[in-house]
C-alpha positions in Angstrom: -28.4 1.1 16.7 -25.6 -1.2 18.0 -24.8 -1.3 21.6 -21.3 -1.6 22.7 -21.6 -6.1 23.1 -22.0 -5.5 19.6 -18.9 -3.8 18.6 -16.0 -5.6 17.1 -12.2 -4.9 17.2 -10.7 -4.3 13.3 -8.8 -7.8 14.6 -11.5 -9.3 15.3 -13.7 -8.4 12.5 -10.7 -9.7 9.9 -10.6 -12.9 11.7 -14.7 -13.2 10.6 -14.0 -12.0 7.3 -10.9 -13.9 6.0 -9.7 -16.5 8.7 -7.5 -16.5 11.4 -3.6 -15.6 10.8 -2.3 -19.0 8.5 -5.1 -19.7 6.3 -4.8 -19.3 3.2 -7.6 -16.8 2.8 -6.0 -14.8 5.2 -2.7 -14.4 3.7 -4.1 -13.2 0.3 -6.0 -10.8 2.4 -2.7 -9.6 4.0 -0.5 -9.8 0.9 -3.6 -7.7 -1.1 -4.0 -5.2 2.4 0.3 -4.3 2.3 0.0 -3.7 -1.6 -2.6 -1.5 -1.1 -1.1 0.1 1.5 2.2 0.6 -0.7 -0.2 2.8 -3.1 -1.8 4.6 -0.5 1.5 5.5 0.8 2.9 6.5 -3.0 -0.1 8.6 -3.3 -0.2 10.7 0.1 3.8 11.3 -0.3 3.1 12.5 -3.9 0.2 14.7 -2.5 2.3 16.3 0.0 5.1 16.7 -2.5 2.6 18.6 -4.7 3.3 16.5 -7.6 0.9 15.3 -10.3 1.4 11.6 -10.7 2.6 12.9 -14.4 5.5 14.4 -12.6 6.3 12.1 -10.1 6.4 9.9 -13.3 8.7 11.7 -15.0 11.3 11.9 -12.0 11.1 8.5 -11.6 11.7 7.3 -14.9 8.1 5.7 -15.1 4.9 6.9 -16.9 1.5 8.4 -15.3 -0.5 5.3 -16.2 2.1 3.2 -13.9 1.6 5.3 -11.2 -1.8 5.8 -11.3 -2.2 1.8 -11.4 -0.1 1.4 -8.0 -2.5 3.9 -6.6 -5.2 2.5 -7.3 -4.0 -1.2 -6.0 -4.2 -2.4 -9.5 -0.4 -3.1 -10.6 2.2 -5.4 -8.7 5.7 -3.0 -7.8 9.0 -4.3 -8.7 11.2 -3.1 -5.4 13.8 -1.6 -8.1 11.0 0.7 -9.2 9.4 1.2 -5.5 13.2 2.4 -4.6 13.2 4.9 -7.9 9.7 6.5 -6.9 10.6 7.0 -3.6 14.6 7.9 -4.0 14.2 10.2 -7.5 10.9 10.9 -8.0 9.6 11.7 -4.0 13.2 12.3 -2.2 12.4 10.2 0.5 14.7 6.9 1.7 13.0 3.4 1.7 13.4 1.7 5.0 12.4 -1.6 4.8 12.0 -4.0 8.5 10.8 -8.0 8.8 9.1 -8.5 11.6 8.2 -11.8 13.3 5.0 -12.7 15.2 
């Protein structure tokens, strides 16, 4: 069992893993971590719309095998299609921010 000197922060244990913020293996990790996170989101708003992803699909002029793919973290999204999903086929507004560090 670990004892508590043992414990890592989530920033801390990325910084192990993949680099410190600048190296190169630590931007893929961060461009691969939002992508995913864009198909998490996709997924959960579909869930609690109580589409299939055949349906959500359909109202967004894509087909289920696209949207499964951007669940799953294994397609790219064109913004012009992220803004379709979430406009026509969830309902929902995009709101997109840059932030610096």
């Amino acid at each position: 069992m670990k004892t508590k000197n043992n414990l890592k922060s989530l920033g801390e244990f990325v910084d192990d893993k993949f680099g410190e913020r600048g190296t190169k293996k630590r931007e893929e990790f961060e461009k691969d971590y939002d992508t995913f996170k864009i198909g998490v989101l996709i997924q959960q708003a579909r869930i609690d719309k109580g589409l299939t992803q055949e349906q959500l699909a359909e109202l967004a002029g894509t087909n289920k095998s696209y949207i499964s793919k951007l669940e799953r973290n294994l397609k790219d999204i064109r913004f012009s299609t992220l803004q379709r999903i979430i406009s026509e086929g969830l309902g929902g507004h995009l709101d997109i921010s840059i932030k610096f560090d």
